[in-house]
N, C-alpha and C positions, 0 to 999 in steps of 0.2 A: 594052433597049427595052420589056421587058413592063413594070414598073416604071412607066417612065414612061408608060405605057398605063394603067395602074392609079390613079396620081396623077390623071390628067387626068379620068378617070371619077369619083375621087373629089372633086375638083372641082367637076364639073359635077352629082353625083349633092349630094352635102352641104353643101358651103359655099356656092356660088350661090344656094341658098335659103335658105338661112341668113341668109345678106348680105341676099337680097329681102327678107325676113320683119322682121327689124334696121329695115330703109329702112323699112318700109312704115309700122311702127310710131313712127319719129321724127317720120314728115309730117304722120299722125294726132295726135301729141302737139302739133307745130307748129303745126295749125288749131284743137285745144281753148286753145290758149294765146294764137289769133287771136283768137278769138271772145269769151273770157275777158278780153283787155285792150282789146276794143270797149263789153263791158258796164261796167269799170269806168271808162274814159272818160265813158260816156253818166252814171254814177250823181256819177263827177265834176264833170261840168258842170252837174246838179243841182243839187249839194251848192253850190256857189257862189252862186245867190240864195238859200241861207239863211244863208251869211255875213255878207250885205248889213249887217245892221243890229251889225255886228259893232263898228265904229268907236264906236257910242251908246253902249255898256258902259265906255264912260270918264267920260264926261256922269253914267250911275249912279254911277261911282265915288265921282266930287264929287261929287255928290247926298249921298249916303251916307255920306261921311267931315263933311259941314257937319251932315247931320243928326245923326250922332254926336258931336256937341261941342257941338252946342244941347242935346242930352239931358245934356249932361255937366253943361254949365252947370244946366239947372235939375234934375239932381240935387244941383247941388253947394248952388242955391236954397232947396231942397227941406230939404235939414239944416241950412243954416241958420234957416230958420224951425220947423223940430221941432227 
């Protein structure tokens, strides 16, 4: 019976706050980790009007790939007259 008087003491003297101290520290972890995927929500929803003109960057493309074959051609003009 002493034994188990001894258990229970140790118990309630060491792992009870152990266990509290564990908890206390998860739920802390749990609200920087709230707080932390509000901020990157807010910086995502942001970041979406600057995608906006994302779809134009093909427009450049063509742009780009037509201006590169007029320079081709009058490179290619270009030697034949030198």
């Amino acid at each position: 019976m002493l034994l188990w008087w001894i258990g229970n003491v140790v118990l309630l003297v060491v792992i009870a706050p152990a266990v509290v101290f564990l908890l206390v520290r998860v739920l802390l972890a749990a609200r920087t980790v709230d707080r932390t995927l509000r901020d990157i929500n807010a910086v995502g929803t942001k970041m979406v009007s600057d995608l906006e003109p994302v779809p134009e960057l093909l427009k450049t493309e063509s742009y780009v790939s037509q201006t590169t074959a007029g320079l081709a051609k009058y490179g290619a003009a270009l030697d034949k007259i030198l």
